[in-house]
C-alpha beads as a LAMMPS data file, in Angstrom:
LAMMPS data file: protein, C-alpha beads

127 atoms
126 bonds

1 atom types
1 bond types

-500.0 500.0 xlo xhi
-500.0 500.0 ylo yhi
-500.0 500.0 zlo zhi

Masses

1 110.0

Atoms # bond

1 1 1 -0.721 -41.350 -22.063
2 1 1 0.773 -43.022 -19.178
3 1 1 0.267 -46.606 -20.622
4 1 1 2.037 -45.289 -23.953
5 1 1 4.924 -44.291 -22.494
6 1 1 5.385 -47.127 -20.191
7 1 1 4.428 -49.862 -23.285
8 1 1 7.632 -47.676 -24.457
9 1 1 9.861 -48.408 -21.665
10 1 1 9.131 -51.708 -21.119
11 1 1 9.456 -52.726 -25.179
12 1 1 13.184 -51.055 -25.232
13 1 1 14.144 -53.083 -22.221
14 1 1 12.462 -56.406 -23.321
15 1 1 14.558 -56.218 -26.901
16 1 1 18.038 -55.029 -24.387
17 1 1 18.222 -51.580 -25.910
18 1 1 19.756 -50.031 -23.361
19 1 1 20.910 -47.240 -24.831
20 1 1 17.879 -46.370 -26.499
21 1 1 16.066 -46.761 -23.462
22 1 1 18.545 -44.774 -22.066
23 1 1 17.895 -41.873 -24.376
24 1 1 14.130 -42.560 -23.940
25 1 1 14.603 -41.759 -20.283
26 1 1 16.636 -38.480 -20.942
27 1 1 14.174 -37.578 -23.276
28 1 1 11.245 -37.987 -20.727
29 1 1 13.008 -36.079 -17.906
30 1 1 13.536 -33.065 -19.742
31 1 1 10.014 -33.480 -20.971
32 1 1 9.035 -33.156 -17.341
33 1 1 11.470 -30.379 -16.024
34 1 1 10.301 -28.595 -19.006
35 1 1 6.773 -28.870 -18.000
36 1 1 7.513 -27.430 -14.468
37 1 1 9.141 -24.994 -15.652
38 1 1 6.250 -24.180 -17.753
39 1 1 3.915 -24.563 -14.506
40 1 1 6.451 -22.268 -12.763
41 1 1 6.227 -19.508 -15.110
42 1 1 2.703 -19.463 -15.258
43 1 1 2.923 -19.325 -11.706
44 1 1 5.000 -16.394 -11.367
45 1 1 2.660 -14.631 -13.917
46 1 1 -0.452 -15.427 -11.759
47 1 1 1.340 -14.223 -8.996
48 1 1 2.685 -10.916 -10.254
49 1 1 -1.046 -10.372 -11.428
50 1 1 -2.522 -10.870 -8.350
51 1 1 0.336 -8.215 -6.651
52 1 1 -0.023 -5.806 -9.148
53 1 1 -4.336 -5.792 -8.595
54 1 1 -3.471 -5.393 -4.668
55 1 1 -0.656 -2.108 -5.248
56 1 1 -3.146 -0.725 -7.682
57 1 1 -5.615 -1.446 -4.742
58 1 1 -3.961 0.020 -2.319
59 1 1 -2.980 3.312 -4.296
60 1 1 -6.494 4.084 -4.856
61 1 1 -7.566 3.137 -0.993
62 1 1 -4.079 5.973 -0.404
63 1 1 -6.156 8.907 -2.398
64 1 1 -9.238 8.514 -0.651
65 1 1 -7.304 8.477 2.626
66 1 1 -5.892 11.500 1.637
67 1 1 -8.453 13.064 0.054
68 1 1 -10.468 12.313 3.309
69 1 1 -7.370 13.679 5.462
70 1 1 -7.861 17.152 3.449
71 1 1 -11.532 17.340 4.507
72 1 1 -10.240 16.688 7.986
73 1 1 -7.628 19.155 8.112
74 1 1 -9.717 22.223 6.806
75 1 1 -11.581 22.926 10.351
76 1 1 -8.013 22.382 11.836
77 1 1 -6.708 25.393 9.784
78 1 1 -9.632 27.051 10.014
79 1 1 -9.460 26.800 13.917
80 1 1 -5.575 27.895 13.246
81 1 1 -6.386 31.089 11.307
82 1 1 -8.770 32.315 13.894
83 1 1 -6.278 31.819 16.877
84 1 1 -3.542 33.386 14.827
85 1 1 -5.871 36.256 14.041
86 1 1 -7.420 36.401 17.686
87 1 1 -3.084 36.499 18.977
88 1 1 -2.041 39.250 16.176
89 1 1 -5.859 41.716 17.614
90 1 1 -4.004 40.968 20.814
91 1 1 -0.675 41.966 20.667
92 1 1 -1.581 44.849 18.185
93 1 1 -4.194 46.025 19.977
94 1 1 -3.423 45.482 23.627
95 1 1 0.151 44.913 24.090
96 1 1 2.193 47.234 21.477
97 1 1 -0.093 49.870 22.241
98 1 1 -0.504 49.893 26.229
99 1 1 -4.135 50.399 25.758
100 1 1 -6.139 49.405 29.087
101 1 1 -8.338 46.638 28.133
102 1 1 -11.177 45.235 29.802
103 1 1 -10.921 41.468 31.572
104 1 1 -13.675 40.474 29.179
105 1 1 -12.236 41.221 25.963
106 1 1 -8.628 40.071 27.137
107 1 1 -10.724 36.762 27.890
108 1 1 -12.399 36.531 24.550
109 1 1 -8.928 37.321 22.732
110 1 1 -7.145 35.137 25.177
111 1 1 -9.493 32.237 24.796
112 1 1 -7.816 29.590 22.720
113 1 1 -4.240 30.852 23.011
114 1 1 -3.136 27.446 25.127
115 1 1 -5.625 25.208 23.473
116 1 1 -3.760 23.081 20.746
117 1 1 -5.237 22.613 17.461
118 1 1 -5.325 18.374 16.601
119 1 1 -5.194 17.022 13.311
120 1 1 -5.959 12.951 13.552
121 1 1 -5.114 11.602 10.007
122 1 1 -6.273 8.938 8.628
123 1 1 -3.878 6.276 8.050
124 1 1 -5.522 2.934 7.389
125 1 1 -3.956 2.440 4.287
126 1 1 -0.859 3.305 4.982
127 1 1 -0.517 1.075 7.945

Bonds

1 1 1 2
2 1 2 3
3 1 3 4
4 1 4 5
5 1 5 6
6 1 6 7
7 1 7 8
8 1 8 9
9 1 9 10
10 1 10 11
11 1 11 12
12 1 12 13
13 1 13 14
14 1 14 15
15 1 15 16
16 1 16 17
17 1 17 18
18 1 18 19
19 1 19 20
20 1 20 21
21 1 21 22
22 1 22 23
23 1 23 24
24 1 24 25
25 1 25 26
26 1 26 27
27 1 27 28
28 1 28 29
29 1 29 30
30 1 30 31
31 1 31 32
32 1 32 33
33 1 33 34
34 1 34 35
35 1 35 36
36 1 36 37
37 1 37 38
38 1 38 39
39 1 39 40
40 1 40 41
41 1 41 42
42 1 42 43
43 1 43 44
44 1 44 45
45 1 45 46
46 1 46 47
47 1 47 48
48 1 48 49
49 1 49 50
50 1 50 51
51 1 51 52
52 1 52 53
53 1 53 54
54 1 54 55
55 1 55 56
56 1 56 57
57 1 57 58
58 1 58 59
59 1 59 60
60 1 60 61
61 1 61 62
62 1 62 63
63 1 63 64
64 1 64 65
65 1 65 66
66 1 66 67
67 1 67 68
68 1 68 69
69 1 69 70
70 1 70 71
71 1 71 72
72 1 72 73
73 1 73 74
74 1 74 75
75 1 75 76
76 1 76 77
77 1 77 78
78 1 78 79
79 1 79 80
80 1 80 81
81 1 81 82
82 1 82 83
83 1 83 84
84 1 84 85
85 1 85 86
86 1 86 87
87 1 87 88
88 1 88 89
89 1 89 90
90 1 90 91
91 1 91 92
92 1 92 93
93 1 93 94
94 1 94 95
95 1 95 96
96 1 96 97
97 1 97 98
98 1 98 99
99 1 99 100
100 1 100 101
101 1 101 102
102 1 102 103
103 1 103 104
104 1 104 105
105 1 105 106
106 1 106 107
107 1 107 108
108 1 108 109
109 1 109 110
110 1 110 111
111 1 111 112
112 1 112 113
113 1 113 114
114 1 114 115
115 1 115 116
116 1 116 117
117 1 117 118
118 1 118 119
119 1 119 120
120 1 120 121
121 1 121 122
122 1 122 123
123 1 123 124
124 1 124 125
125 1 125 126
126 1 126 127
């Protein structure tokens, strides 16, 4: 192909066609910016492809992050629900009413009531 086009070139300036030869030479640039912008284009598409396979990626690597984040959390509220419960048996039953209450049982109410309750998440993904 390369020999053709150069036989080409070299024929229009042996017979001084320079105007021809001229118009040969337009004609070949564009041919080439056209195919770059051919090669760009497919480029952009491969590209685009290849970012929309990573998001759709790294949406589905988000649910089971959070999915696994909700199996996480449930002990956390559970652990929540009992030290709320364990504070309301206290202040109902020992403090409102001014009942005397043993050291033991104000232990086993008491027994959580500065512990916090963590919750780690999972945030691989998201990072």
């Amino acid at each position: 192909m390369i020999k053709f086009f150069r036989k080409i070139r070299q024929r229009l300036l042996s017979e001084n066609k320079f105007s021809k030869y001229l118009l040969y030479a337009i004609g070949e640039i564009v041919l080439v910016v056209i195919g770059i912008l051919i090669a760009l284009e497919i480029n952009n598409w491969n590209e685009s492809r290849k970012l929309e396979s990573k998001k759709q990626e790294l949406i589905i690597n988000l649910i089971n992050d959070f999915e696994g984040n909700i199996e996480l959390l449930q002990p956390a509220i559970k652990q929540s629900d009992t030290l709320s419960f364990k504070m309301d048996a206290f202040l109902n039953n020992a403090y409102l009413s001014n009942l005397a209450i043993s050291v033991d049982s104000l232990k086993v109410l008491a027994d959580g009531f500065f512990r916090p309750v963590y919750f780690y998440p999972s945030i691989v993904s998201y990072d």
